[in-house]
C-alpha positions in Angstrom: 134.0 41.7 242.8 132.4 38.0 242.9 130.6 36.8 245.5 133.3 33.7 246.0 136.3 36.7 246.1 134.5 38.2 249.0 134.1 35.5 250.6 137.8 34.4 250.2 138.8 37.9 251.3 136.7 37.6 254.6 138.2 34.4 255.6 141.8 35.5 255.2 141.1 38.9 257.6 139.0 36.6 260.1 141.8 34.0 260.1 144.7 36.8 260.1 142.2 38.2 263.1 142.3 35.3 264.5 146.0 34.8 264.7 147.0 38.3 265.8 144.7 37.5 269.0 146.8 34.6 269.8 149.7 36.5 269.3 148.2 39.0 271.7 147.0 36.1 274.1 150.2 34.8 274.3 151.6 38.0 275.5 149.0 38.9 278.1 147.6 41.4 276.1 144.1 39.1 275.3 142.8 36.4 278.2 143.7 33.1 277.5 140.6 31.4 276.9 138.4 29.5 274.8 134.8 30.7 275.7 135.3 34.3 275.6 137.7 36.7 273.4 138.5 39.2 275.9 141.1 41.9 277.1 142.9 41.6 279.9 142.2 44.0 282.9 145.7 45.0 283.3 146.2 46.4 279.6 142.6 48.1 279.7 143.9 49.9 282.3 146.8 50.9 281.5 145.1 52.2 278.2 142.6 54.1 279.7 145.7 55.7 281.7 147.2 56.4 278.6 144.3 58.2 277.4 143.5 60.1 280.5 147.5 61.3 279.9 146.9 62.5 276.1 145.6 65.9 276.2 145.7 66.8 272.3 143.8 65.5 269.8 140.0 64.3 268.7 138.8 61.2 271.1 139.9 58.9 268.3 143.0 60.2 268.1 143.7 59.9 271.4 141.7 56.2 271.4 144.4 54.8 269.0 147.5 57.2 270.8 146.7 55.5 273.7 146.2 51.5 272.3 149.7 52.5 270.4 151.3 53.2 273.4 150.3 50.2 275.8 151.6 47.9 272.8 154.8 49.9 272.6 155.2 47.8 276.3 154.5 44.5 275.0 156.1 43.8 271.6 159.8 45.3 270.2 160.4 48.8 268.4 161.7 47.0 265.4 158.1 45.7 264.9 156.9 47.0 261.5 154.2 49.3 261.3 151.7 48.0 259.6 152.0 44.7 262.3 151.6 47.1 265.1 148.5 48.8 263.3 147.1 45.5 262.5 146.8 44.8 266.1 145.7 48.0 267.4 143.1 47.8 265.3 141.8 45.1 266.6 142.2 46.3 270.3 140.1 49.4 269.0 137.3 47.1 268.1 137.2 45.9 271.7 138.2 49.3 274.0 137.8 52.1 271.5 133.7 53.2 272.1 134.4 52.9 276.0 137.2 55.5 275.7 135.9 57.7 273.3 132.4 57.3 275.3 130.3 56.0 272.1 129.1 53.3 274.4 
């Protein structure tokens, strides 16, 4: 791949990113603000309750078992998959080390 591709391709995900957070702000998953791009203390929690409850599994499994089932309260079943993935991914990137304890 060219140089310019990449660099395409990078923008896209970062603006894609970008928009999935807002998403998330807007449904008190992220904190609304501009300084800092941050979870919100309520949905850490009840992630790291969610993973405290999941018994089977590697630490990763259980990581993104965990991040899937705290967004399972926020956003509809009918949501497609790869929308849902998209956005725990993200939340991974923020929470997953501190619950797998790779900190």
């Amino acid at each position: 791949m060219d140089k310019e591709y990449c660099k395409m391709l990078e923008d896209y995900v970062e603006q894609l990113s970008m928009a999935l957070i807002i998403d998330m702000m807007k449904k008190g998953i992220f904190k609304d603000s501009s300084e800092e791009i941050m979870l919100e203390n309520k949905f850490v929690k009840e992630v790291k309750q969610n993973y405290s409850q999941i018994k089977e599994g590697t630490p990763e499994e259980r990581a993104v078992a965990a991040v899937l089932n705290a967004l399972s309260n926020y956003y509809d079943a009918n949501m497609y998959e790869e929308e849902i993935l998209a956005r725990a991914n993200i939340i991974l990137n923020f929470v997953g080390d501190e619950l797998t304890g790779k900190k």
